[in-house]
C-alpha positions in Angstrom: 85.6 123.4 128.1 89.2 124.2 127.1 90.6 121.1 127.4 87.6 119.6 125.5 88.4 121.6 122.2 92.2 121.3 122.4 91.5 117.4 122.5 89.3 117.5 119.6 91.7 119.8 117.7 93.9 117.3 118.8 92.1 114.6 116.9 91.4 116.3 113.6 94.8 116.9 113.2 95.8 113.0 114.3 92.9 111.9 111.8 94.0 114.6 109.2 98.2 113.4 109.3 96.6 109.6 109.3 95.0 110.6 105.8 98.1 112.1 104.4 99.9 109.0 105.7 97.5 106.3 104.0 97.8 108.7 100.7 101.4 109.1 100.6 101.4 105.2 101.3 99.9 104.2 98.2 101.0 107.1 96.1 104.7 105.2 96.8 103.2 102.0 96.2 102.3 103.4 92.8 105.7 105.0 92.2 107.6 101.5 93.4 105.7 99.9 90.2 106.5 102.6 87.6 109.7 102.6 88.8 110.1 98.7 88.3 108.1 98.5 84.9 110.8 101.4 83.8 113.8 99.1 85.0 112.0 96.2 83.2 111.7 97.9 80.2 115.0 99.6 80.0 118.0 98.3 77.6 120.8 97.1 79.6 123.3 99.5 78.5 127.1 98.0 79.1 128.9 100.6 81.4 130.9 103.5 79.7 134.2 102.7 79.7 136.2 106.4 80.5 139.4 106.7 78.5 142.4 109.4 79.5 143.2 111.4 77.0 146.8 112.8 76.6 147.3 116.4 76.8 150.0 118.8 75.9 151.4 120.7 79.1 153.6 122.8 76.8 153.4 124.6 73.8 155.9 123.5 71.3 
């Protein structure tokens, strides 16, 4: 009788992580196309170019 309910504990909890899987699944599927139609529709922006900048070490 023990062993009965452990396995269908067992299960519920197998069938309940499957269902988080298949949601996570498409949930990224969803993301993956935002984050491509976000790329698409982004400038392309020239990289920054850094310049140095002199500084004074001593006071004058």
């Amino acid at each position: 009788m023990v062993l009965f309910i452990y396995f269908t504990l067992l299960q519920a909890y197998t069938t309940e992580l499957e269902l988080k899987v298949a949601l996570l699944g498409e949930e990224n599927a969803k993301l993956r196309k935002q984050q491509e139609r976000f790329l698409a529709a982004a400038p392309a922006q020239p990289p920054k170019k850094h310049t140095l900048y002199r500084t004074s070490t001593a006071p004058f």
